[in-house]
C-alpha positions in Angstrom: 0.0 0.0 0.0 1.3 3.7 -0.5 2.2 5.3 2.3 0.7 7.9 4.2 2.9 10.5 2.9 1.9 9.3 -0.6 -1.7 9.7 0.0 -1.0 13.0 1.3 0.3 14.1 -1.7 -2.5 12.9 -3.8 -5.3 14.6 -2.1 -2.9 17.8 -2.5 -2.8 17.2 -6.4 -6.7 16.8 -6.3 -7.2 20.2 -4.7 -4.8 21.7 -6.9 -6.1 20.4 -10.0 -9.9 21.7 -8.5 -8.3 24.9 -7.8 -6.7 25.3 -11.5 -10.7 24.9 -12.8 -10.8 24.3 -16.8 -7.5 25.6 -17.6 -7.1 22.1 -19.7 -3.2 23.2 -20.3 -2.5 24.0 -16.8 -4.0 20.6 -15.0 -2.3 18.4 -17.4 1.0 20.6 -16.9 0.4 20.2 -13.5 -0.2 16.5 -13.2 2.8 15.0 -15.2 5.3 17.0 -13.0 3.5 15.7 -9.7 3.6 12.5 -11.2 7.4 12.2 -10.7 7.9 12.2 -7.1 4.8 10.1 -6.5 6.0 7.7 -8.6 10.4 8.3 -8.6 9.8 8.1 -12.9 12.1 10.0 -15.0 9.4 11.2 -17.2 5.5 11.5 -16.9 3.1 12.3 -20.2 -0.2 13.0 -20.8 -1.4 11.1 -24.2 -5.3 12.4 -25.4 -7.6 10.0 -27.6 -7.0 11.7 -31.3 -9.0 9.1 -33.4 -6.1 6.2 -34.3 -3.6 8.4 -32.9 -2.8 9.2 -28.8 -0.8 12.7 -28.6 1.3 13.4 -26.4 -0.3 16.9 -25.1 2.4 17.0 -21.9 5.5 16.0 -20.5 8.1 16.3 -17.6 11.2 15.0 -16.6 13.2 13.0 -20.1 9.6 13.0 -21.9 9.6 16.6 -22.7 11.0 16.3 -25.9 8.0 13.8 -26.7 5.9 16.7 -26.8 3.6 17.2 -29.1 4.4 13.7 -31.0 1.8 11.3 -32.3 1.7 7.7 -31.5 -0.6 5.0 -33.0 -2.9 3.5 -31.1 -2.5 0.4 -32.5 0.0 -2.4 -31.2 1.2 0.1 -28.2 0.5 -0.4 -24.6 -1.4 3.2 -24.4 -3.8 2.1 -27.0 -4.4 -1.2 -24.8 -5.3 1.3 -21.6 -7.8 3.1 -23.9 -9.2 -0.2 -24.9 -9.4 -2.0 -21.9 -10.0 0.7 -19.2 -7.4 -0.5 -17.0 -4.3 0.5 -15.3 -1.2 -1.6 -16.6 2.6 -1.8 -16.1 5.4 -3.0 -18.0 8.0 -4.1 -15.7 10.5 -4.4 -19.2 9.9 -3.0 -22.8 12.4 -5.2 -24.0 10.3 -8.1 -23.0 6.9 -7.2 -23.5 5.4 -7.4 -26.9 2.4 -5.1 -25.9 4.5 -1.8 -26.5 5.5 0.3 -29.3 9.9 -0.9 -29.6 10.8 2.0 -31.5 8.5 4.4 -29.1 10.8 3.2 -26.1 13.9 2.9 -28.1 13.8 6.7 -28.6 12.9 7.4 -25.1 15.3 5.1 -23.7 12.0 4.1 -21.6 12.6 0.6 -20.0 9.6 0.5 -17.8 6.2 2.1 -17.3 2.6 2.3 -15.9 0.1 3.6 -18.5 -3.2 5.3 -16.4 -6.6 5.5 -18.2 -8.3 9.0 -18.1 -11.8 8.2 -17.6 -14.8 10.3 -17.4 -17.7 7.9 -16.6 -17.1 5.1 -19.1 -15.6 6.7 -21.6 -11.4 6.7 -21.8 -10.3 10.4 -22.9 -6.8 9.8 -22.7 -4.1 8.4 -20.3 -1.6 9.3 -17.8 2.0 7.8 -18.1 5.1 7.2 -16.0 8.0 6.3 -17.1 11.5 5.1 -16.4 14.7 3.9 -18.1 15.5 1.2 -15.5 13.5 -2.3 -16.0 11.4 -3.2 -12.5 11.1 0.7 -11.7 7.2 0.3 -10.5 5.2 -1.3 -8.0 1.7 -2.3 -7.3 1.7 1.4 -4.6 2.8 3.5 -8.0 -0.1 2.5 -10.1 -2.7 3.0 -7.1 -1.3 6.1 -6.1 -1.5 7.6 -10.0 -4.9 5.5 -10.3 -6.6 7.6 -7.1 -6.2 11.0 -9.2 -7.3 9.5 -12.7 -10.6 9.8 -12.7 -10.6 13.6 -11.3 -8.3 14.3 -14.4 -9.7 12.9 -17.1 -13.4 14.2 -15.8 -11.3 17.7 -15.5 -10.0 16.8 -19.1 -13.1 15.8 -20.5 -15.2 19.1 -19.5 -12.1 21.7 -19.8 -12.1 20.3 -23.9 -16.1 19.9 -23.9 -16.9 24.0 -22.9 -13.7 24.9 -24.1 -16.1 24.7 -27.3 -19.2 25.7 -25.4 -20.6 28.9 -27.8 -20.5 30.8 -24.8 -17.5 29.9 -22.4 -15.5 30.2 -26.0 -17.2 33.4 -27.0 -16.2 34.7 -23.5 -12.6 33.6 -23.9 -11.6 34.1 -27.2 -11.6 36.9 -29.8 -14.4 36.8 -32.5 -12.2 37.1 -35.6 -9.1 34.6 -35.3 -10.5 32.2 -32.5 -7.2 33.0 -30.5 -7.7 33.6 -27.3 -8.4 37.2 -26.1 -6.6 39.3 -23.4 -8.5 38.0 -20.5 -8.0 34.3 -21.0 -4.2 35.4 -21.5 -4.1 37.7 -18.6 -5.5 34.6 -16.4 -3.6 32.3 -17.8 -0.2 34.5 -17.5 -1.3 34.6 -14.1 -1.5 31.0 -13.4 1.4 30.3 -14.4 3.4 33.2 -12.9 1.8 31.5 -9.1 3.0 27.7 -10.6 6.4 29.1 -11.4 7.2 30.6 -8.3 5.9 27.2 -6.6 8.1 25.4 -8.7 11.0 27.5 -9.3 10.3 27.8 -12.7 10.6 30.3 -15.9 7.7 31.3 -17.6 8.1 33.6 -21.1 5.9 36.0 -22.6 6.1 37.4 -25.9 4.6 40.3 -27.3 3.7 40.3 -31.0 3.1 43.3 -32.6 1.7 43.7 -36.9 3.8 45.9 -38.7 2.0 48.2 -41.3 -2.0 47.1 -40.5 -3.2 50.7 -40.3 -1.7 51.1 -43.9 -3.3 47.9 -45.3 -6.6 49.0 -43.8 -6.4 52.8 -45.0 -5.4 51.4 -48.6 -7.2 48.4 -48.9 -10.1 48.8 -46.6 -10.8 46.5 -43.5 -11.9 43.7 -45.3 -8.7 43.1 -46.4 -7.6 43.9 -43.2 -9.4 41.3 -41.0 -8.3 38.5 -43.7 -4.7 39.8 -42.9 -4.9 39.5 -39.5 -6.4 36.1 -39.1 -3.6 35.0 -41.6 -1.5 36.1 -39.2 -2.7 35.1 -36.5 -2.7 31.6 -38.1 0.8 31.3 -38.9 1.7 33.2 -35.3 -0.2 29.5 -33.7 1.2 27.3 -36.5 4.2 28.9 -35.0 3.9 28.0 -31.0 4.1 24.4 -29.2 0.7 22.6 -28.0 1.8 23.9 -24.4 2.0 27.1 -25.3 -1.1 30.1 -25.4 -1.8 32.4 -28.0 -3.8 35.7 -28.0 -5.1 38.4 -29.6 -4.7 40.8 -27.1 -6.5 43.6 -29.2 -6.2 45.4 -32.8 -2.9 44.2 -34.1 -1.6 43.4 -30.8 -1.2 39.8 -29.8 0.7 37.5 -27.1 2.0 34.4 -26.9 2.5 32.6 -23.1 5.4 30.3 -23.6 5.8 27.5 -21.0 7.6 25.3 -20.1 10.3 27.2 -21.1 14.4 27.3 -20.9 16.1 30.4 -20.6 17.4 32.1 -23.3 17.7 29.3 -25.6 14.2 28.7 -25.2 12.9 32.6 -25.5 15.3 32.3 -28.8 13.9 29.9 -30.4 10.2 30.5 -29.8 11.0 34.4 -31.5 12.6 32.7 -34.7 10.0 30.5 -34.8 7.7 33.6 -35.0 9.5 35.4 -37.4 9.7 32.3 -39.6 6.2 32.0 -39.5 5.0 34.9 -40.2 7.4 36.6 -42.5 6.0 35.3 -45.9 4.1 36.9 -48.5 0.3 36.5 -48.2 -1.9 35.9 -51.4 -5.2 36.9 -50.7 -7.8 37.7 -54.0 -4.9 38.1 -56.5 -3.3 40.7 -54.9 0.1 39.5 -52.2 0.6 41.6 -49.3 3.6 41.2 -47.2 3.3 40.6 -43.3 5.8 41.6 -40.9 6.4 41.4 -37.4 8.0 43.2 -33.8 8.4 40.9 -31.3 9.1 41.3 -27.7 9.9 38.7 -25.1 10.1 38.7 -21.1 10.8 35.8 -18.8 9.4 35.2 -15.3 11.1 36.1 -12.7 14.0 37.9 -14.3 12.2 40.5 -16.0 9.2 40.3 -13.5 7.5 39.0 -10.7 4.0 39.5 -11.6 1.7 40.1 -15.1 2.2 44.1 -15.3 5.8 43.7 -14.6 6.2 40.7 -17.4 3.9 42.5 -19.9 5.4 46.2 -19.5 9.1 44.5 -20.1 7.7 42.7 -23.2 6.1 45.4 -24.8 9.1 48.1 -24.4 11.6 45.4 -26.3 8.6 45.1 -28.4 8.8 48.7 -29.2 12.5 48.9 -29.4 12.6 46.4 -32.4 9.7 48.2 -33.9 11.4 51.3 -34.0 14.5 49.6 -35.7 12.7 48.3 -38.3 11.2 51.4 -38.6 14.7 53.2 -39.4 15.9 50.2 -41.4 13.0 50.8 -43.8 13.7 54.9 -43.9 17.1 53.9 -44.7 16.2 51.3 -47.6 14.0 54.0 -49.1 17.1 56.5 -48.9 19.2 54.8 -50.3 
């Protein structure tokens, strides 16, 4: 049986995850790095139910760089969870034909409990431990990661349900590009701000400005304009990770919460990704129109211990590249 200590810690995660509400992106966050001390893995994922497919939505510990990845359903041991409803364990993935070889290979993953996420009867996706030593789990690891199961996946199941709801979404996200909007961003900012300083750990913001919307609009008109922006914002999600949050935080203003995060390399490469993104020509009715971008980025707690702080930081770097791009184009035109 899991020790007291153990159970403690469960009924902790199970207030925290009430506490986080619908934040779908936040509970899961929040249960895969739980999940490693409860269970002494070296890497915990979330996988949802995507038709054949399970995805792997989040990670800690040596999963993270699973992030994001498909896996089939078929012939792997997470498709047997979702089929059969039941907690299993493979004591050694060299020995046991019910995994996916290759899936481990890469992982280096030895052993593992896979945790249905039920909500009533129906499996939305499961929680997994992991470890790269054969015989890493007992019979108290899968109880103590059963007990919290059926709280997530119920928590998953409605936080993806109303996420859709026509007026929880219409409350949350901006009308035009279906990005979230600045108050689902602000909140969401703020979550993560209190998780990070529980944790000890970064959290990035970056501030995305359009460059030039004001003269597509005045030239072209607004219809042209919105179909601009929602291109944009487009390519500015196509650019982000599953973990991470974008928004339209107003006009042609948006925001992108970046999380987990490593400092700088990880600020780095989320801004290229931007700019690679969304510095392409856009054909829209025979006519190509070139989008541009300033971006901005802050990182919890160096540049800020709360939203305001994080935001303000942000948007003056955001400014300062704006303003260079500004001269660079005076400059082309002089010469």
């Amino acid at each position: 049986m899991p020790s007291q200590n153990s159970l403690l810690e469960v009924i902790k995660l199970q207030t925290d995850i009430a506490k986080v509400g619908l934040d779908l992106g936040d509970v899961m966050e929040l249960v895969v790095e739980r999940a490693l001390p409860l269970t002494g893995a070296d890497g915990a994922l979330i996988e949802l139910v995507d038709g054949d497919w399970m995805v792997n939505r989040a990670a800690s510990g040596l999963a993270k760089s699973r992030l994001g990845l498909k896996l089939k359903r078929e012939n792997s041991l997470s498709g047997l969870c979702v089929e059969t409803g039941a907690i299993l364990r493979c004591d050694d993935t060299e020995k046991d034909p019910r995994v996916n070889y290759d899936s481990c290979q890469q992982l280096g993953t030895r052993s593992m409990i896979v945790v249905p996420l039920k909500y009533k009867e129906v499996t939305v996706g499961v929680l997994k431990a992991v470890s790269q030593q054969p015989g890493k789990f007992t019979t108290a690891h899968m109880t103590l990661l059963g007990l919290s199961s059926e709280l997530v996946g119920t928590t998953i199941f409605f936080a993806t349900k109303y996420g859709r709801d026509d007026l929880f979404f219409k409350a949350t996200h901006d009308s035009l590009t279906g990005l979230a909007n600045r108050s689902l961003f602000i909140d969401r900012l703020r979550s993560a701000i209190a998780l990070g300083s529980r944790d000890a750990r970064p959290v990035g913001v970056l501030m995305i400005d359009m460059d030039d919307l004001k003269k597509i609009n005045d030239t072209y008109g607004h219809r042209v304009g919105d179909a601009v922006i929602k291109e944009f914002a487009n390519r500015s999600r196509a650019g982000a990770r599953a973990s991470d949050t974008v928004a339209r935080l107003g006009g042609d203003e948006f925001g992108v919460l970046l999380k987990p995060i490593d400092v700088p390399e990880g600020l780095d490469a989320a801004i290229q990704r931007q700019y690679e993104m969304i510095d392409a020509p856009f054909l829209f009715e025979h006519r190509i129109y070139h989008l541009h971008a300033s971006i901005g980025a802050a990182c919890f707690p160096d540049d800020g211990y709360d939203v305001g702080g994080l935001l303000d930081a942000a948007d003056r770097r955001m400014y300062e590249i704006k303003r260079e791009h500004k001269c660079g184009t005076a400059l082309t035109h002089a010469s």
